[in-house]
Structure formats: C-alpha cells, structure tokens
C-alpha positions in Angstrom: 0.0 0.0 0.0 1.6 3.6 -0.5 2.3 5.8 2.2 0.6 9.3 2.6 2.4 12.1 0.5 3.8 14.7 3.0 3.7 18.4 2.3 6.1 21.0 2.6 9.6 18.7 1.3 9.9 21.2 -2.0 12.8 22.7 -2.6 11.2 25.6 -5.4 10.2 29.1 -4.5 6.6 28.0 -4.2 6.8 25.6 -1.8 3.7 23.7 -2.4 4.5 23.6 -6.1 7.0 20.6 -6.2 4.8 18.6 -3.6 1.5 18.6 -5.5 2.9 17.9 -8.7 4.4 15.0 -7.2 1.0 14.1 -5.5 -0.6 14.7 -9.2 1.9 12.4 -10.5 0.7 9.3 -8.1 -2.7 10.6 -8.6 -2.4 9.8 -12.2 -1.0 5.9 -11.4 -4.8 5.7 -9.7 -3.2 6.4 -6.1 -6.1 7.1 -3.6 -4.7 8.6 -0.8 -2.9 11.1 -3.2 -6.1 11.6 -4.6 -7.1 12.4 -0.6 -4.3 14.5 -0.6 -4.9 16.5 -3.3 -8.7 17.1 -2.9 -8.0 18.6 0.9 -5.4 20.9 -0.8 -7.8 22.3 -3.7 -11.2 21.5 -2.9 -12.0 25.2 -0.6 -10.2 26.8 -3.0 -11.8 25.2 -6.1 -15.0 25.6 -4.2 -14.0 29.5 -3.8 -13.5 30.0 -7.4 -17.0 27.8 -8.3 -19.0 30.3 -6.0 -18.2 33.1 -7.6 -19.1 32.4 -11.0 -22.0 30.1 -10.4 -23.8 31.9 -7.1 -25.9 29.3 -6.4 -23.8 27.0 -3.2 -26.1 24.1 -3.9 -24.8 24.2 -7.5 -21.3 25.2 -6.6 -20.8 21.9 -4.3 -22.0 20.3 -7.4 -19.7 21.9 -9.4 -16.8 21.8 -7.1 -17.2 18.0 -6.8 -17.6 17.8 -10.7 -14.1 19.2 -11.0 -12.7 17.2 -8.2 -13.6 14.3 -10.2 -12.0 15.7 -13.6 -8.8 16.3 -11.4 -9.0 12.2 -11.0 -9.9 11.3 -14.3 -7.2 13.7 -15.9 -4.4 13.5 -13.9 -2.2 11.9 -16.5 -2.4 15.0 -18.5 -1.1 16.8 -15.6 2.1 18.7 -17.4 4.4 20.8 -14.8 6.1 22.4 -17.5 2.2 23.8 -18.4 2.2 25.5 -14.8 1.3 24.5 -11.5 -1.9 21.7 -10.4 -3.0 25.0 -8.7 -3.3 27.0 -11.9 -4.4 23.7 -13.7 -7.2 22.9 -11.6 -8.7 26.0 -11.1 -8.5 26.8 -14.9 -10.8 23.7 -14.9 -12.5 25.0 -12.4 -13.4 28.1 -13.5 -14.0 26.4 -17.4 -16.7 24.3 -15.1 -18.7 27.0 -13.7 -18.7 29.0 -16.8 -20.3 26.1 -18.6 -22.7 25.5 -15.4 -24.1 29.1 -16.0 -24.5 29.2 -20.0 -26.0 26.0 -19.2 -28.4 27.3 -17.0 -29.1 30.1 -18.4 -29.3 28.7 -22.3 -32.2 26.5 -20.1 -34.3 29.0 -18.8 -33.8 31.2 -22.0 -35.8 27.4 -23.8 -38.3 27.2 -21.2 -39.3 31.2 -21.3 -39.6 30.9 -25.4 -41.9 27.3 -25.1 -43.5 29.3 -22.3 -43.9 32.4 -24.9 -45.0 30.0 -28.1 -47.3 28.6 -25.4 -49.0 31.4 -24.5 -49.2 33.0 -28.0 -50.3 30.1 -29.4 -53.3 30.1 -26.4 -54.1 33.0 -27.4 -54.1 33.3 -31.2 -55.9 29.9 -31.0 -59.0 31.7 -28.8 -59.0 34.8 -30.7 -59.0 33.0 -33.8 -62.0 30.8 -32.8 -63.9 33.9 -31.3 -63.5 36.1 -34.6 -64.7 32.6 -36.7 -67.5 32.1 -34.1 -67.9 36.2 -34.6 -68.0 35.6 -38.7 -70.1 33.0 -38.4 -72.6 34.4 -36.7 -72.8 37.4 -38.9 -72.7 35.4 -42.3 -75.9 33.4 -40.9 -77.9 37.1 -40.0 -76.6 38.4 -43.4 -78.1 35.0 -45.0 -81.5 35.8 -43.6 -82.1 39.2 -45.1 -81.7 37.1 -48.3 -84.5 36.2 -50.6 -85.8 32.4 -50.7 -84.5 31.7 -53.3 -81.5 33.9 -52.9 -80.5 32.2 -49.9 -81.1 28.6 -51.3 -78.9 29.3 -54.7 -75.9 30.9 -52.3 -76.4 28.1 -49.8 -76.3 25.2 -52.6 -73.7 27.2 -54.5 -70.9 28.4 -51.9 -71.6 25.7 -48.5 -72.5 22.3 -50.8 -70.1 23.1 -54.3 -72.6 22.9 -56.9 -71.9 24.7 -59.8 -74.4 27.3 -61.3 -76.6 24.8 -63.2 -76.4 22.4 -60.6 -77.8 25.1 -58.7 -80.8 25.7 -61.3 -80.9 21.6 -61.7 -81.8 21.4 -58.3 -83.8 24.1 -57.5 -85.6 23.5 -60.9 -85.1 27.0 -61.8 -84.0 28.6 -65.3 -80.7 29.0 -65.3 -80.6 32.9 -66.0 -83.0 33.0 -62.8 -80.2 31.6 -60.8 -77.5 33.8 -62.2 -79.4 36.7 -61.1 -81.1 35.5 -58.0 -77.3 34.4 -56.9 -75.8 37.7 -58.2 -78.3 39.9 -56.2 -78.1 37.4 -52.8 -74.2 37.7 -53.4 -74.5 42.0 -53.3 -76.8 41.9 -50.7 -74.1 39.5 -49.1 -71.3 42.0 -49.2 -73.3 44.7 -48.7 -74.5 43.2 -44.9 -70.7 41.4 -44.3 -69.4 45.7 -44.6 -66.9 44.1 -47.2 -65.4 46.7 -49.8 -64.0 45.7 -53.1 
C-alpha cells in the first residue's frame, strides 16, 4: 500500500508547487490517498473559485465535486512544465462553472420561449375561434335578409359546391334565374358582411 504524501519537502520558490505535482503524479497511477491529498489541498479553493461564478452554493458543491472528479480522471495529463496543479485545476474549475451558468441560463432562455410559443399560441388559438364564431354568426344574419331563393342558390352554391346549373338543376329553376337571383343574394351578401372591393 503507499504511504501518505507529505507536504512541505519542496525545494522551489513555491513551496507547495513541487509537492502537488508530485501528489498529481501518483494521482495519475490511480493512487487514492494522493487523490485524498490533493482534494483537501484544492477542494476550498476550487470551491471559492466555483462560488463566484455560479452563485448558487447548492450548484457550486455540485460543481466543485464535478471538477474534483476531472482532477482524478485527468491526472495523466497533468504537465508541470504547463504550470502548476493550482493553476491547472482552477482553470478547470473556472471552465466548469462558466459552462454550469451558459448552461443554465441557455435552459431558462428554452423554457421562457416554449412558455412564450405557449401562451401566443393560447391566445391566437382563442381569438382565432372567437373572430370565426364572430364571422359566423354574422354570415348566418346576413343569409337571412336574403330572398328564398337567394339564400337557397348561395347556400347550394358556396356551403354544398354545386356549380351554377347544378344550382338551377336542383332548384328547378331557369338558369338565368339563378345567375341573377345568386348575383343579387351575393351583393346583398357584401353589402350586410361591410366588405369593400
């Protein structure tokens, strides 16, 4: 079994510098207690760094631990010519919590615009039934100012397809009748509906 990695044996200017590095390097051949090690040497200040950008300390611990387990899972790429594990980790850290926050916010920016189609599409679906209900409503008053005969050629002609001697075939009514009776209903129509041409 290894022994624990002690602290404070560097020789460099930054006295923890040499010590972690060596930690990181029996982190990387799956050491545990390094791994122990390191975390209670980063882990406040990788939680420090997490707070600030994220905010949130429920998320941040999240965060924090997120990294923490990057630190294990990349320690091999660990290069001490690159800089320091201090510099190293918290440029993961901070890479982590910058991607927490776009990801949070890209997800509320979704659910406000569903929320938005949502609610338009509420809307334009009531208003839209209303103004047919509306149309509807006025098409069948407008229809009863008509003629008999008026309203049966418009009705055959416009709600059932026929054509204009289908129309006459089935009211058994000249055809020139029809034209005219259909051509009057259809004036009086427009005239009712308010519609310009």
């Amino acid at each position: 079994m290894n022994q624990p990695i002690p602290f404070g044996t560097g020789r460099s200017d930054d006295p923890g510098r040499d010590d972690l590095a060596e930690v990181m390097r029996h982190v990387a051949h799956g050491d545990k207690q390094a791994f122990s090690a390191l975390y209670d040497a980063l882990a406040p200040m990788i939680f420090g760094i997490v707070v600030k950008v994220v905010r949130d300390r429920a998320q941040s611990e999240e965060v924090a631990q997120e990294v923490m387990i990057d630190l294990w899972r990349q320690a091999a790429r660990y290069r001490p010519d690159a800089g320091s594990v201090t510099t190293w980790a918290a440029t993961i850290a901070h890479r982590r919590a910058v991607d927490r926050v776009r990801s949070a916010q890209a997800a509320a920016d979704r659910e406000q615009a569903q929320a938005a189609r949502e609610h338009t599409t509420a809307f334009d679906e009531v208003s839209e039934q209303v103004e047919t209900r509306l149309e509807s409503e006025q098409v069948r008053r407008c229809l009863r100012g008509l003629t008999e005969l008026q309203h049966q050629a418009v009705t055959l002609a416009y709600y059932q397809g026929l054509t204009y001697r289908e129309v006459a075939e089935a009211l058994r009514t000249p055809l020139p009748t029809i034209k005219t009776r259909m051509r009057d209903g259809l004036i009086r129509l427009r005239d009712c509906m308010g519609v310009t041409t």
